[in-house]
Each structure stands twice: as C-alpha cells, then as structure tokens.
Backbone of each chain as nested JSON, in Angstrom:
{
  "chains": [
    {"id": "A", "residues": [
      {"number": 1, "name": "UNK", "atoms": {"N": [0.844, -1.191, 0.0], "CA": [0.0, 0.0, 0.0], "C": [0.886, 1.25, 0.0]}},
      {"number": 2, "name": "UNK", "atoms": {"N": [1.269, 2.22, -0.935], "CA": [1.417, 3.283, -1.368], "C": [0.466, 4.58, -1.096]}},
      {"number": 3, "name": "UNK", "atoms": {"N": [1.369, 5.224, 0.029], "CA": [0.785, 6.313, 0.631], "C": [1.582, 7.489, 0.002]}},
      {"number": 4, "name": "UNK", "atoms": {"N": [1.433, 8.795, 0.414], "CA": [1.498, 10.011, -0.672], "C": [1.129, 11.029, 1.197]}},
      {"number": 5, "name": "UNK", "atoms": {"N": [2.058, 11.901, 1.511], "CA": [1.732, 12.771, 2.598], "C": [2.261, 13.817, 2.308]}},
      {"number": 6, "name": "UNK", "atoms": {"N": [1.096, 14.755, 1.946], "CA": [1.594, 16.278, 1.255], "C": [1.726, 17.424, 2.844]}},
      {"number": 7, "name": "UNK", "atoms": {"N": [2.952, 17.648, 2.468], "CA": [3.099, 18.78, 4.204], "C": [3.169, 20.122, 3.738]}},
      {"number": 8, "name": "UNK", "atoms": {"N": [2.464, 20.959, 4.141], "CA": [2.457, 22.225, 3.772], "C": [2.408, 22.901, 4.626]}},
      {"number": 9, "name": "UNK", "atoms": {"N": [3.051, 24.24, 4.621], "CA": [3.133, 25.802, 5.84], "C": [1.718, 26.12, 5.614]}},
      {"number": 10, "name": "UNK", "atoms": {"N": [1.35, 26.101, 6.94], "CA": [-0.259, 26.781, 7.654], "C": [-0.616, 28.147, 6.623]}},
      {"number": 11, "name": "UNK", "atoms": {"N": [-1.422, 28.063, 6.524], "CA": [-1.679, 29.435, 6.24], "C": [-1.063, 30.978, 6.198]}},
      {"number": 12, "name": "UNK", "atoms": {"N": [-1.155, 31.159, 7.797], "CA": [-0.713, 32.198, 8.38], "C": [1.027, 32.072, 8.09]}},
      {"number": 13, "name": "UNK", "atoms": {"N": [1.527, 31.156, 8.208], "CA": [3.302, 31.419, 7.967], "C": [3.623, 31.685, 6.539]}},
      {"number": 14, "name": "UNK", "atoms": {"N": [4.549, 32.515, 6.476], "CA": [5.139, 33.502, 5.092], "C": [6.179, 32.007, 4.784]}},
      {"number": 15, "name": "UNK", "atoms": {"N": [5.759, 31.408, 2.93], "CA": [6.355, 30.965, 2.506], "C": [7.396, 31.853, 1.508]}},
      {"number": 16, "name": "UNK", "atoms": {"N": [9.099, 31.449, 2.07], "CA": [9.808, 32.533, 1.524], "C": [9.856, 32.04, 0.011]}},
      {"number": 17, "name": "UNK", "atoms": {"N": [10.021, 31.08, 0.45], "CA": [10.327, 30.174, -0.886], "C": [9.388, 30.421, -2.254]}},
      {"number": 18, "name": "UNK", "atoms": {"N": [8.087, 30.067, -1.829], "CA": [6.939, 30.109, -2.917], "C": [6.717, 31.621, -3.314]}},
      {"number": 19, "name": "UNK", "atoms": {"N": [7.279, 32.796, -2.335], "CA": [7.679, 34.512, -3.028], "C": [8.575, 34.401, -3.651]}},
      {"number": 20, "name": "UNK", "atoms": {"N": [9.707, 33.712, -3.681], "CA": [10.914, 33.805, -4.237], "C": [10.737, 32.868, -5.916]}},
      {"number": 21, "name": "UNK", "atoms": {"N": [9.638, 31.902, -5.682], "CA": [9.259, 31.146, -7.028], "C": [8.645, 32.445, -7.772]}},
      {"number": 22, "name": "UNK", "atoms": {"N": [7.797, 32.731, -7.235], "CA": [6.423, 33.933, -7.506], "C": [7.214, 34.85, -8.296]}},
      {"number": 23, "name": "UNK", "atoms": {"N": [8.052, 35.332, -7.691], "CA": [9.122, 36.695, -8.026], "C": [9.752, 36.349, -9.5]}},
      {"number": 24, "name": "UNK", "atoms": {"N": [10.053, 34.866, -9.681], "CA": [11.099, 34.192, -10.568], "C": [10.286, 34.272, -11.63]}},
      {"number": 25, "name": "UNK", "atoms": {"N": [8.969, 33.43, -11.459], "CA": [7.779, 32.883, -12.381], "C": [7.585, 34.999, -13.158]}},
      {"number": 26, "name": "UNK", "atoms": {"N": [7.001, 35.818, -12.222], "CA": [7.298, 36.994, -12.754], "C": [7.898, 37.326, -13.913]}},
      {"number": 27, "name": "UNK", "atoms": {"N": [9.1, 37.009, -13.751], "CA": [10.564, 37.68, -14.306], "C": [10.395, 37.0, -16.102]}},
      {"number": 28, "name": "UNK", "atoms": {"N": [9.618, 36.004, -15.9], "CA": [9.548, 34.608, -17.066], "C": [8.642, 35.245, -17.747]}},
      {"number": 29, "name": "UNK", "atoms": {"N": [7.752, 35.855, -17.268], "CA": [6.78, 36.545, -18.252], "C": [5.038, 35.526, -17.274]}},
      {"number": 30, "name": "UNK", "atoms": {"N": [5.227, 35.085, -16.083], "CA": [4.138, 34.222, -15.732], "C": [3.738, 35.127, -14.755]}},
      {"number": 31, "name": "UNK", "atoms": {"N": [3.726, 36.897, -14.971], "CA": [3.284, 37.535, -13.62], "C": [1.755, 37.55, -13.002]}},
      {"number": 32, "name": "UNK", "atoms": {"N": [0.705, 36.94, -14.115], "CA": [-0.12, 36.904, -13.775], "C": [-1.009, 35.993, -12.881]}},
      {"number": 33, "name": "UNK", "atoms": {"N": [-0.135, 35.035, -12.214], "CA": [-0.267, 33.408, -11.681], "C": [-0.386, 34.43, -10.247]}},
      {"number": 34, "name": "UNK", "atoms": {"N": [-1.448, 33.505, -9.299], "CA": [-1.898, 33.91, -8.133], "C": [-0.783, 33.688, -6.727]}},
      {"number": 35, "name": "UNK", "atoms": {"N": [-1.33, 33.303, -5.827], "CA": [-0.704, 32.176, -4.695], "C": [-0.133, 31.351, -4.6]}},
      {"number": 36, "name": "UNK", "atoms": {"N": [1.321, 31.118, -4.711], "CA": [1.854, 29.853, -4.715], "C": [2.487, 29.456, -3.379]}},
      {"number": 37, "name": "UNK", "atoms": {"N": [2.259, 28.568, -3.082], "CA": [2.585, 28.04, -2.052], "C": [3.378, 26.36, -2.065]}},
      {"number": 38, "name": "UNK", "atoms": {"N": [5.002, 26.138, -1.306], "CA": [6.005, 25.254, -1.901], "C": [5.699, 24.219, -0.702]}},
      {"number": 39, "name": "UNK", "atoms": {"N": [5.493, 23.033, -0.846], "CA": [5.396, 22.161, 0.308], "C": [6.529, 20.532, 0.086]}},
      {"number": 40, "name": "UNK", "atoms": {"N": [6.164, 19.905, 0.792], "CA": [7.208, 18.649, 0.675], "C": [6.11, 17.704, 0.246]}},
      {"number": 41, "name": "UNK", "atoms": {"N": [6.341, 16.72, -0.349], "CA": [5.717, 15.781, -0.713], "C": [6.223, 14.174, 0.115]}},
      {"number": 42, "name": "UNK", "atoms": {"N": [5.967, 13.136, 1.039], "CA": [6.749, 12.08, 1.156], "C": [5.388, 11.183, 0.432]}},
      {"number": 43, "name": "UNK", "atoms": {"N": [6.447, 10.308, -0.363], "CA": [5.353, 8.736, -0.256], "C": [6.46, 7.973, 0.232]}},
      {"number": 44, "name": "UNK", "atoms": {"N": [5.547, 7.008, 0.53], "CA": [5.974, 5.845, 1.564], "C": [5.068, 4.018, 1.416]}},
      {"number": 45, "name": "UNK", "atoms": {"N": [5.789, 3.019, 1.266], "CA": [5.31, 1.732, 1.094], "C": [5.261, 1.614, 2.678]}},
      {"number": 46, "name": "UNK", "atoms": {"N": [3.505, 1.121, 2.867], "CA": [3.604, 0.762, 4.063], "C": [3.162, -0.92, 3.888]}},
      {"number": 47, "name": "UNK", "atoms": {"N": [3.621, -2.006, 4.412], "CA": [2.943, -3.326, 4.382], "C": [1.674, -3.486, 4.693]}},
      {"number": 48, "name": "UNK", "atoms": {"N": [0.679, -4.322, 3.998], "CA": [-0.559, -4.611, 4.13], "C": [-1.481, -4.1, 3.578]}},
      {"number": 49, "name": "UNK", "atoms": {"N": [-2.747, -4.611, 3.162], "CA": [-3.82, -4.239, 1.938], "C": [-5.051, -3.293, 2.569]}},
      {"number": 50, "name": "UNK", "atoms": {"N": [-4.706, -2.922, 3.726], "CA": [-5.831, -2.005, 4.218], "C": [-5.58, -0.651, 4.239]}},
      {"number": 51, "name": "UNK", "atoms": {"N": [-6.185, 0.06, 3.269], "CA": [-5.971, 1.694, 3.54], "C": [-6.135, 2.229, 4.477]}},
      {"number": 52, "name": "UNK", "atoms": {"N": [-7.358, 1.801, 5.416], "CA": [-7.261, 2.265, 7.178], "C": [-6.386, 2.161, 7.69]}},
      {"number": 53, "name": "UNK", "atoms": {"N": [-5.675, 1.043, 7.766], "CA": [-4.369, 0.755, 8.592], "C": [-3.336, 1.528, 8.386]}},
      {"number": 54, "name": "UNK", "atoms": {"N": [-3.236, 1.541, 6.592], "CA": [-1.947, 2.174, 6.553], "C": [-1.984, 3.803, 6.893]}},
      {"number": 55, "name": "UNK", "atoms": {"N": [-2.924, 4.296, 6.483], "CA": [-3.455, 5.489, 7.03], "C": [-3.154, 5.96, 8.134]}},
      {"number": 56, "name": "UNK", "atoms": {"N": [-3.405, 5.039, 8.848], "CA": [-3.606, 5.377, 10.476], "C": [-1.366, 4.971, 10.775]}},
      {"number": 57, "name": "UNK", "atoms": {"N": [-1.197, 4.198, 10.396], "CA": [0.187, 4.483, 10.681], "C": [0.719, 5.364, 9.522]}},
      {"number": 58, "name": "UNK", "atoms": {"N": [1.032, 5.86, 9.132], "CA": [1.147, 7.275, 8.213], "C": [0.96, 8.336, 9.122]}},
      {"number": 59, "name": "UNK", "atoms": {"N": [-0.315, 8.137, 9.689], "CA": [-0.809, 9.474, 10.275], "C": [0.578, 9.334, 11.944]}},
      {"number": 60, "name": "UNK", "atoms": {"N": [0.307, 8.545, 12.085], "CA": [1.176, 8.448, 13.31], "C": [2.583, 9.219, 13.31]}},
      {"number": 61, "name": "UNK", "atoms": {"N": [3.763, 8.096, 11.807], "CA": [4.304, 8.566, 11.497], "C": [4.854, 10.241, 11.328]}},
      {"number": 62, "name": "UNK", "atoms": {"N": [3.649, 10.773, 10.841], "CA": [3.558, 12.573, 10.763], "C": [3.566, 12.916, 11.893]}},
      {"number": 63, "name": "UNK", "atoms": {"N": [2.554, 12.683, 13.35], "CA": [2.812, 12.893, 14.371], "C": [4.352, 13.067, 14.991]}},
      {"number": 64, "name": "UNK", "atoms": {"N": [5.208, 11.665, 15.182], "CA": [5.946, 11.144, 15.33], "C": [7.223, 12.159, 15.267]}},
      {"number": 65, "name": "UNK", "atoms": {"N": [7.228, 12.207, 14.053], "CA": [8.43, 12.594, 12.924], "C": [8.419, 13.587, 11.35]}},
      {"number": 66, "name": "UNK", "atoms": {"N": [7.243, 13.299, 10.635], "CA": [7.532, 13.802, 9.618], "C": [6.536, 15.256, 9.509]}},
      {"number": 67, "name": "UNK", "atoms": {"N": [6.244, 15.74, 10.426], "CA": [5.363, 17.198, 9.902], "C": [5.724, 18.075, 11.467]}},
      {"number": 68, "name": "UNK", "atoms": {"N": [6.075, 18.773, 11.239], "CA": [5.735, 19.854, 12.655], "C": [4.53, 20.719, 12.44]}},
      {"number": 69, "name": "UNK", "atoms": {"N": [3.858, 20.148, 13.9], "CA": [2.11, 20.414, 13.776], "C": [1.853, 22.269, 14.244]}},
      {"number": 70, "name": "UNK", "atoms": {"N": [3.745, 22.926, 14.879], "CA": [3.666, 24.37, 14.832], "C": [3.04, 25.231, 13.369]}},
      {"number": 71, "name": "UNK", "atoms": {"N": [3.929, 24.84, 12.325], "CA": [4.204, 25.596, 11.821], "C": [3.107, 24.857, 10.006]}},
      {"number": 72, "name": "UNK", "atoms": {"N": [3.446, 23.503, 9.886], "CA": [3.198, 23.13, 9.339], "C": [1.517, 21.945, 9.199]}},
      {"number": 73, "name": "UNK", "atoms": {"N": [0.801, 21.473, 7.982], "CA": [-0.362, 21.014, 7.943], "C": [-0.302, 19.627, 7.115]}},
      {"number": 74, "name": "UNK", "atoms": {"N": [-0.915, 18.927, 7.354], "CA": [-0.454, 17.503, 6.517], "C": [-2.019, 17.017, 5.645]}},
      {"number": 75, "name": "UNK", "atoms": {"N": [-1.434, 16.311, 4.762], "CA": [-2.716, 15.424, 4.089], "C": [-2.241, 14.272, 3.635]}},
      {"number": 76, "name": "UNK", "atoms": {"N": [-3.347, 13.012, 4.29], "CA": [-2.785, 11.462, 3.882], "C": [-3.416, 11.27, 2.663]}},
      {"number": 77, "name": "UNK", "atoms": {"N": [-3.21, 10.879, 1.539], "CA": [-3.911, 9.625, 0.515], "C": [-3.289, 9.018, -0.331]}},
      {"number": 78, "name": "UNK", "atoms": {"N": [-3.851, 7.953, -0.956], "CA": [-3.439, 6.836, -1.725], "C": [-2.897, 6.997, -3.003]}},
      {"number": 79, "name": "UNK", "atoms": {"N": [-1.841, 6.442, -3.109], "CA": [-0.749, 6.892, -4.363], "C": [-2.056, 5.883, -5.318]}},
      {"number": 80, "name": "UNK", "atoms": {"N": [-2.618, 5.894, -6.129], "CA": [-3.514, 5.713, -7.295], "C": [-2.65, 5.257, -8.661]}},
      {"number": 81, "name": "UNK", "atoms": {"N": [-2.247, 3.97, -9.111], "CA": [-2.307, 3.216, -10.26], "C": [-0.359, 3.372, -9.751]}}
    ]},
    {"id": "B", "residues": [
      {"number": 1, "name": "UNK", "atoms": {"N": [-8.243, 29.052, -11.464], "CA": [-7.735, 27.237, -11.008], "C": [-6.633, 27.102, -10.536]}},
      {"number": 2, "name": "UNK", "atoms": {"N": [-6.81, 25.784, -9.279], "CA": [-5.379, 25.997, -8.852], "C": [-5.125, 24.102, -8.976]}},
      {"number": 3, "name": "UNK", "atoms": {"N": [-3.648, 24.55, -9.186], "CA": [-3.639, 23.035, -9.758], "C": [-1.633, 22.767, -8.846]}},
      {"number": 4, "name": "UNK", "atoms": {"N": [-1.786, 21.882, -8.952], "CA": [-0.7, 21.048, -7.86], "C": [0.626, 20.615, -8.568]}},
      {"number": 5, "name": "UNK", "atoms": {"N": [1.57, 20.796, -8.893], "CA": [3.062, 20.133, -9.416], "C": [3.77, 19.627, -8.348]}},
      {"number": 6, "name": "UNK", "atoms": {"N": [3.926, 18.147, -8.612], "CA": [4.288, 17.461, -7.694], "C": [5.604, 17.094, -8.572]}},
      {"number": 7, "name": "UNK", "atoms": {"N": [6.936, 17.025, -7.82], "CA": [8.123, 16.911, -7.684], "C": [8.669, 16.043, -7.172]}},
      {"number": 8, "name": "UNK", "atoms": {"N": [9.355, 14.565, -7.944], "CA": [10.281, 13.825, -7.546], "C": [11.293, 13.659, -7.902]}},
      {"number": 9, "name": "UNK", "atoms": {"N": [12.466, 12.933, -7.474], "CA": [13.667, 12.849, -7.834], "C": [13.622, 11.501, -8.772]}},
      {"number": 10, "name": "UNK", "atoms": {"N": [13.877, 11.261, -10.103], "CA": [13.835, 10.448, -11.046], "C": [14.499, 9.025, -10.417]}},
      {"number": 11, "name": "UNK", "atoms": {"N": [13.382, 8.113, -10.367], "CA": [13.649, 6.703, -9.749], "C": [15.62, 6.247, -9.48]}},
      {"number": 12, "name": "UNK", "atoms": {"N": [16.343, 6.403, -10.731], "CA": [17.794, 6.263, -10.53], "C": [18.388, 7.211, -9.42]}},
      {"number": 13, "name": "UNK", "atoms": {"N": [18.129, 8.081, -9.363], "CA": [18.722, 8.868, -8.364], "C": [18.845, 9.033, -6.942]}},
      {"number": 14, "name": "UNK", "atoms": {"N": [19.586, 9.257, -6.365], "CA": [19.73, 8.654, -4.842], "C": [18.793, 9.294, -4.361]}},
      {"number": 15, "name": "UNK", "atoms": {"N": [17.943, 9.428, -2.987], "CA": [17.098, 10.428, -2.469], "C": [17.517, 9.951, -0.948]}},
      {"number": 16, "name": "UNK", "atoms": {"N": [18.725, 11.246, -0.77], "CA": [19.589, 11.162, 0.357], "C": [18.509, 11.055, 1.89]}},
      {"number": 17, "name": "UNK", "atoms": {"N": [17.585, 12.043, 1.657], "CA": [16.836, 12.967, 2.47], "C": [15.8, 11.683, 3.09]}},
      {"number": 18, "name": "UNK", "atoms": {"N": [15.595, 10.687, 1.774], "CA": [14.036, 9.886, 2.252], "C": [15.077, 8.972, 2.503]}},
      {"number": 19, "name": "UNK", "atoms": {"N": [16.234, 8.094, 2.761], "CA": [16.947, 7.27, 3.115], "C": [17.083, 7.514, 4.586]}},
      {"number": 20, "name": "UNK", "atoms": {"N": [17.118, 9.192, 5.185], "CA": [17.497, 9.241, 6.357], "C": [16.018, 9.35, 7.228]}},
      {"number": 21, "name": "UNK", "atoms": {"N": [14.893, 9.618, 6.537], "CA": [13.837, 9.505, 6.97], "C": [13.502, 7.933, 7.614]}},
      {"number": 22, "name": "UNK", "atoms": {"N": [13.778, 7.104, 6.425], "CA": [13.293, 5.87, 6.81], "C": [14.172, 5.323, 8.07]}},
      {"number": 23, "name": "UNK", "atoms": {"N": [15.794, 5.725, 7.935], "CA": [15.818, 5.023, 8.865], "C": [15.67, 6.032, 10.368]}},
      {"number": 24, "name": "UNK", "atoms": {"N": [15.147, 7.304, 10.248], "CA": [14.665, 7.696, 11.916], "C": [13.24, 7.113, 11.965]}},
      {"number": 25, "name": "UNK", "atoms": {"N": [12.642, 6.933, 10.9], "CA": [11.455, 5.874, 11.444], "C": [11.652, 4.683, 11.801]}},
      {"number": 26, "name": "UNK", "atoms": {"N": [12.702, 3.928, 11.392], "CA": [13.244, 2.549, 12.166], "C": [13.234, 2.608, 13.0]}},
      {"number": 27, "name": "UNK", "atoms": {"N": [14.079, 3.756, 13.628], "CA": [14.241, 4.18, 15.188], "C": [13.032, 4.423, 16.009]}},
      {"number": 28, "name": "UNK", "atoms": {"N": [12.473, 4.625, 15.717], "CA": [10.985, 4.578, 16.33], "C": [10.011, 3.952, 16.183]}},
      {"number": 29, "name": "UNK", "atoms": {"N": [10.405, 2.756, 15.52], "CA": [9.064, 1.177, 15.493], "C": [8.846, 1.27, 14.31]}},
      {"number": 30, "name": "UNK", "atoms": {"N": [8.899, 2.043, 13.243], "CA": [8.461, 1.822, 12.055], "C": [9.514, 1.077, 11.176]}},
      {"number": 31, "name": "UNK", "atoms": {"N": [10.176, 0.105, 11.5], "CA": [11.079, -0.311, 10.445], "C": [10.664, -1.343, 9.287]}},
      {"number": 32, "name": "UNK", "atoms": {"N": [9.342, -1.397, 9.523], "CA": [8.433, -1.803, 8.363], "C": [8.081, -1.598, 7.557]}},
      {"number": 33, "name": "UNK", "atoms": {"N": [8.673, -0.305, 7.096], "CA": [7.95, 0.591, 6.119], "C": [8.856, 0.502, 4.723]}},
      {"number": 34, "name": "UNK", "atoms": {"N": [8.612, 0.402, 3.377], "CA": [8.922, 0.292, 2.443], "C": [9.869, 1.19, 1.951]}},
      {"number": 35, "name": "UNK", "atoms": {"N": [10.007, 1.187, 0.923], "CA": [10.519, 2.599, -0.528], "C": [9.557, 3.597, 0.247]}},
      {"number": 36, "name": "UNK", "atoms": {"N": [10.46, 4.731, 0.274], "CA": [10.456, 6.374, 0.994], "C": [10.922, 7.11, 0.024]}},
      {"number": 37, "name": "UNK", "atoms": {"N": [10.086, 7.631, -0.685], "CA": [10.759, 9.109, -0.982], "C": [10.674, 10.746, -1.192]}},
      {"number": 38, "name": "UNK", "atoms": {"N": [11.037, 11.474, -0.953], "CA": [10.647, 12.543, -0.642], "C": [10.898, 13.903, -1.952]}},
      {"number": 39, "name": "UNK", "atoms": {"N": [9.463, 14.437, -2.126], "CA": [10.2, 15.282, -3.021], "C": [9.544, 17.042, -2.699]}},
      {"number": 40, "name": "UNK", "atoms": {"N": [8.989, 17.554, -3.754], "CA": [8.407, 19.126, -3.539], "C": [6.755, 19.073, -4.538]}},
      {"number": 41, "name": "UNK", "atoms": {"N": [5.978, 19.752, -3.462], "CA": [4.685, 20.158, -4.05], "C": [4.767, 21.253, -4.219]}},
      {"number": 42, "name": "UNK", "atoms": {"N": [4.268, 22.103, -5.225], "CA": [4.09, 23.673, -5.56], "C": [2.745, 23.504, -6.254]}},
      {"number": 43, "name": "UNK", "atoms": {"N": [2.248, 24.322, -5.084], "CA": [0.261, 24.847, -5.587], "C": [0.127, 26.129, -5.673]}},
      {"number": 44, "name": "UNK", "atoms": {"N": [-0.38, 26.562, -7.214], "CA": [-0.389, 27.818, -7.411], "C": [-1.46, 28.003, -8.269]}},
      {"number": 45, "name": "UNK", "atoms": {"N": [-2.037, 28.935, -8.354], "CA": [-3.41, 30.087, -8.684], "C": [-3.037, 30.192, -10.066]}},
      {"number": 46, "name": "UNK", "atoms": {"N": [-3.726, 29.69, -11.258], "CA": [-3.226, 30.644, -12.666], "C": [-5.074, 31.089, -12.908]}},
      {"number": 47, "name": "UNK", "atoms": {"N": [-4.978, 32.028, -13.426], "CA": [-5.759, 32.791, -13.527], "C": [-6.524, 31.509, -15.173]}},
      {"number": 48, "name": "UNK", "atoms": {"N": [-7.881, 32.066, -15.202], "CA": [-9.033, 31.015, -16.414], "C": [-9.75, 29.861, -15.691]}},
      {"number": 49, "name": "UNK", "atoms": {"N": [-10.521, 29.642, -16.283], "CA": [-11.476, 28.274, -15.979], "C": [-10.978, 26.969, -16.533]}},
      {"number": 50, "name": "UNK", "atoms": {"N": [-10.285, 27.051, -17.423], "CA": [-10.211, 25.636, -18.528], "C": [-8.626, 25.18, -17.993]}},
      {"number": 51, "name": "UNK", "atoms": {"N": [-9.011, 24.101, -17.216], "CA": [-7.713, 23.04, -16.66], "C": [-7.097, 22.924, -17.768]}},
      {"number": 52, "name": "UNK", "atoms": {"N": [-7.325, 22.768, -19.376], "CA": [-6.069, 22.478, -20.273], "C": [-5.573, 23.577, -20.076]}},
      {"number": 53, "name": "UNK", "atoms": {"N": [-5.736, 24.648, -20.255], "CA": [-5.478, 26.017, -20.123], "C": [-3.798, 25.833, -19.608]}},
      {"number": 54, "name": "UNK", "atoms": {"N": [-4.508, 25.76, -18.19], "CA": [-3.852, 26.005, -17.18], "C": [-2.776, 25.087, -16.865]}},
      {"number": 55, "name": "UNK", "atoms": {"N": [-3.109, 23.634, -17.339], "CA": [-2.044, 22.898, -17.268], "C": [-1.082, 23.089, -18.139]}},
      {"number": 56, "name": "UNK", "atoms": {"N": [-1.265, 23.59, -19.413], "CA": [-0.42, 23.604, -20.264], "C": [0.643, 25.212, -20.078]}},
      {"number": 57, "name": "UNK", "atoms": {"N": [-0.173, 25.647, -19.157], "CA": [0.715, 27.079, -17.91], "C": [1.744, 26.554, -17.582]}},
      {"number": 58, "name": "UNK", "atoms": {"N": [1.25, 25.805, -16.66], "CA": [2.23, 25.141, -15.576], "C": [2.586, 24.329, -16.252]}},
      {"number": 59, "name": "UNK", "atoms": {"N": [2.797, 23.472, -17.319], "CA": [3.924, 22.789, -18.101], "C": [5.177, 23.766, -18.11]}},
      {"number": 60, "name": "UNK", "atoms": {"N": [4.387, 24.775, -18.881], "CA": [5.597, 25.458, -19.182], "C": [6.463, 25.829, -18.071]}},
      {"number": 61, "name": "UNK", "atoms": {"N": [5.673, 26.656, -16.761], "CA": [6.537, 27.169, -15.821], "C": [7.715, 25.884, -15.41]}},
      {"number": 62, "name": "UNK", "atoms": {"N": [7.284, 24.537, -15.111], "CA": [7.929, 23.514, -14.962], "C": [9.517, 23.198, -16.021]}},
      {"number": 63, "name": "UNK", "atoms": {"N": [9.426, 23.205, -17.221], "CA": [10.035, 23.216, -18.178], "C": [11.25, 24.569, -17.954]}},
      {"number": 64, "name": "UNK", "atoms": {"N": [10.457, 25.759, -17.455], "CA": [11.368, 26.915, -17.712], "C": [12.139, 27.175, -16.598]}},
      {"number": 65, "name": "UNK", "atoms": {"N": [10.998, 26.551, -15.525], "CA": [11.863, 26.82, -13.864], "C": [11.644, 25.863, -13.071]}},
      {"number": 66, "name": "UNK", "atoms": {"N": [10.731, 25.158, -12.734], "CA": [10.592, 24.951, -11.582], "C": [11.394, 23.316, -11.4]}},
      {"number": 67, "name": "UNK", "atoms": {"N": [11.439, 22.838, -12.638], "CA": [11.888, 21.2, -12.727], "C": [13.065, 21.171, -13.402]}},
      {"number": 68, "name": "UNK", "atoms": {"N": [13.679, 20.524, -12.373], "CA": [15.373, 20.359, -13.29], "C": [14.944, 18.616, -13.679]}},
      {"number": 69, "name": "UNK", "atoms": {"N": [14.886, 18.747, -15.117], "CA": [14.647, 17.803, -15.752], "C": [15.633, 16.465, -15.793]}},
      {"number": 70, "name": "UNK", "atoms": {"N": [17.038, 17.287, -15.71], "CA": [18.195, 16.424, -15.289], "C": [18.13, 14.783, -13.714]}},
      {"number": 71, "name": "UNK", "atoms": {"N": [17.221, 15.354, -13.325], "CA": [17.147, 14.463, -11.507], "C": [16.19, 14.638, -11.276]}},
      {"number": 72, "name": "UNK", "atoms": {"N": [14.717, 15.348, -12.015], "CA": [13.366, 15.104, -11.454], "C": [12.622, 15.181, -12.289]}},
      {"number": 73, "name": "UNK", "atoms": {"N": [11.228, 14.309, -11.851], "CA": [10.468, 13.953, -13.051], "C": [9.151, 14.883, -11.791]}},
      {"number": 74, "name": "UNK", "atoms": {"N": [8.079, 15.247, -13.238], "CA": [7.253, 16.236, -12.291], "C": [5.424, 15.379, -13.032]}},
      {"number": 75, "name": "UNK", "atoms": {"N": [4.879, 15.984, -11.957], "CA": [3.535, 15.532, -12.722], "C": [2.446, 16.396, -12.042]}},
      {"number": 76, "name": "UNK", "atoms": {"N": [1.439, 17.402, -13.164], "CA": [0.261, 18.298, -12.658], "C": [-0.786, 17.907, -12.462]}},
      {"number": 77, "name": "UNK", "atoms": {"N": [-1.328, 18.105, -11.45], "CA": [-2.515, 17.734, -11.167], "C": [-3.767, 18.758, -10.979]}},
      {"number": 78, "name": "UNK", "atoms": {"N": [-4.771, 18.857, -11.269], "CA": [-5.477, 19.789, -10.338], "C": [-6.044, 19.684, -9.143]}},
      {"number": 79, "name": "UNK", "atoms": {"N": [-5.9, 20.563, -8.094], "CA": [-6.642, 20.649, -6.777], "C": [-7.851, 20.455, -6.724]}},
      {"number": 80, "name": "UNK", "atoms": {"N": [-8.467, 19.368, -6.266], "CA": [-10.039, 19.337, -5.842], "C": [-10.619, 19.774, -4.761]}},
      {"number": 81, "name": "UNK", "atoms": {"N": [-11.489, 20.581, -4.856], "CA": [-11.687, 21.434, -3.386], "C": [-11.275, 22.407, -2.849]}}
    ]}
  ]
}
C-alpha cells in the first residue's frame, strides 16, 4: 500500500520560498499566476492491503516525525495506479 | 484554477533525504515501512477556468523553472476542493 503525505506551511506562515518562485515565475513573463505556495511531498510503502491501517500508521508517522504540527499542515492519501 | 506540481527525484537517483527519513522511522518502530521518498509540491493560482489552459501554464513554468529535468520527473494535477 502506497501512501502520498503532502506537508504544507499553515496558512498564516510567510512561505519565503513560494515569493521567491512567484518573483522568478514573474521575471519569465508568468506575472499573472496567483498564490503559490512550496510544500514537501513524502510517499511511503507501508505493508498490508488495508488503507485504514496504513493510514492510520502514516498518520502516526507525521505525528511522530515527519510534519511539525507548529508551523506546518499535513494530508494522507493513496498513491492511485 | 489551482492546480498542484508534484516533484520527484527520477527513480535512478539517490534520495539522500528519504533514506534518512526511513531510517529515523526505524528508530521509532516503524522499520516496516517500504521505498520512501521525498520530493516538492508547488500549488499555485493561474488565472481562467479551462484546466487544459492552465495545465499547459504550468507545463511550461515547470520546463522553464521549476523542474530540473536532469534528476526530477514532475507531474500536474489539479486541486479538488
């Protein structure tokens, strides 16, 4: 089972990064593109055929280790084909 | 429309970052867990209604900036919701 955990900066925190894309994309002639916002992507093989399960350890995982719940927001789902 | 470019490092290539992930999840009970790898999401606003439109936007921005074609393979999606 192939999981997919997109981590992204909250709202409220200033992505420098996705201004600094924004600024670039600009410069290219793409000044008219809205909000961008840069996040991490992990997938991960977890063993066993239940998407609940793996879910639920995924989600743990993020707890654990892979998201800081200060600053940052997570989303679990299924890597598809 | 806002639509999603998801960012990985092309299967041959080492992915230093998700190697050290997996094994601090070892360290903490997860040493069950499969192929890890970690890459970059960028979600951004292009202005129109028509997803070809827009994907064929963000092709380009991808092509001109955002994907080093050399070590990463990219794929657009649109945001649901």
């Amino acid at each position: 089972m192939r999981l997919r955990v997109l981590i992204r900066l909250k709202p409220g925190i200033m992505d420098v990064q996705g201004t600094a894309i924004q600024r670039a994309l600009a410069g290219l002639g793409f000044g008219d593109v809205g909000d961008l916002r840069v996040g991490k992507v992990i997938e991960v093989d977890v063993p066993g055929d239940s998407v609940d399960a793996a879910r639920r350890r995924v989600d743990e995982m993020c707890r654990k280790l892979l998201v800081n719940p200060i600053l940052e927001d997570y989303a679990v789902e299924p890597v598809v084909g």
